[in-house]
N, C-alpha and C positions, 0 to 999 in steps of 0.2 A: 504494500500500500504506500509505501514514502514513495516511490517513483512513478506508481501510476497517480496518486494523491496531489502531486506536485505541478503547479501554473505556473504556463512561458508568458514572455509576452509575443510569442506565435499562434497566432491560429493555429497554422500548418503542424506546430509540435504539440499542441492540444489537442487536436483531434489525433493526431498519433498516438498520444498516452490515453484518450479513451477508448480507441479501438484495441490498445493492448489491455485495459484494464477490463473490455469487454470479452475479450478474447483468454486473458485467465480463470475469470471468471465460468464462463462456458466450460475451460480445460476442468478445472475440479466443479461442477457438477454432471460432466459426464461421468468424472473419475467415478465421483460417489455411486451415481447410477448405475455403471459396472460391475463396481466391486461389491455390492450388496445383490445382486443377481448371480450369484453362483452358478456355475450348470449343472444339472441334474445328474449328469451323464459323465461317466467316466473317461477320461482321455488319456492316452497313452502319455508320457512324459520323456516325449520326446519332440526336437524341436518342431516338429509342424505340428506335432500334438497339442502340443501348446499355443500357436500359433490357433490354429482351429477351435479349440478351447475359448480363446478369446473372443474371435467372431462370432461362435454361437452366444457369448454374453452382449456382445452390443445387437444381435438379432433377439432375443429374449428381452430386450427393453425398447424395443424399436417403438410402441407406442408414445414412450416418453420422449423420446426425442422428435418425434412428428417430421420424420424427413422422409417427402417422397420415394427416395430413390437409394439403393445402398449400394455400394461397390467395396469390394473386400481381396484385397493380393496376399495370398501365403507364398511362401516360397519355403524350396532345402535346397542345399547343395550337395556336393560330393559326388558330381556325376561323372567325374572326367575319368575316362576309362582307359586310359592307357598306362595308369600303373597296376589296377586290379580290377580284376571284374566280377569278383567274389563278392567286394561290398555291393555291387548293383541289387541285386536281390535280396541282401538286406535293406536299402535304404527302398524298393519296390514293397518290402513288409512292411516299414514304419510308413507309409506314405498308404494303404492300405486300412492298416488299423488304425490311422488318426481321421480318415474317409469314413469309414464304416462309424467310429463314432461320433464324429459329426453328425450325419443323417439321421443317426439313431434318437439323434438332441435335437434335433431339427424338427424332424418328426415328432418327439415328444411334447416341443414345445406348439406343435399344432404350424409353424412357420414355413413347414417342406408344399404345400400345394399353393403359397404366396407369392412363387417365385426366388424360394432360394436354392432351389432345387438345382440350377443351372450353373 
């Protein structure tokens, strides 16, 4: 609050510390929203599991945030295959089991025939 609290004699930097003070603001009460929606659903722990994890909690409060439209990028790594090709089919497992429990919480949460399906 001292730096978003604080008056220029700019415009141009007033309105810059209100849109940052609007914009933290926003950041912790998504935070809250989030973090008090758990998912129901077990996810593997590992990094896209996690990854996934997360997405089904901001999909599991999507009324509170009243936004049209959602778009969600998970990512893993570890694909480059020219030193082993033994990990591909384990990171095809974890990429699998953190899939399969998504949908399962997706599903759960009534949110899989809304269009998260895709």
């Amino acid at each position: 609050d001292n730096v978003t609290g604080s008056r220029s004699a700019s415009v141009f930097a007033d309105t810059q510390m209100e849109l940052m003070r609007h914009s933290l603001e926003g950041n912790e009460e998504f935070a809250d929203l989030i973090e008090g929606g758990g998912s129901g659903g077990a996810f593997p722990d590992t990094e896209v599991g996690r990854q996934l994890a997360q997405v089904a909690r901001v999909i599991q409060v999507r009324q509170a945030l009243a936004s049209e439209r959602d778009a969600f990028f998970v990512e893993i790594g570890g694909f480059d295959a020219h030193s082993s090709l033994g990990a591909l089919g384990e990171q095809f497992e974890q990429i699998n089991a953190a899939v399969r429990a998504f949908v399962t919480e997706v599903k759960r949460q009534g949110a899989w025939d809304q269009g998260y399906s895709s």
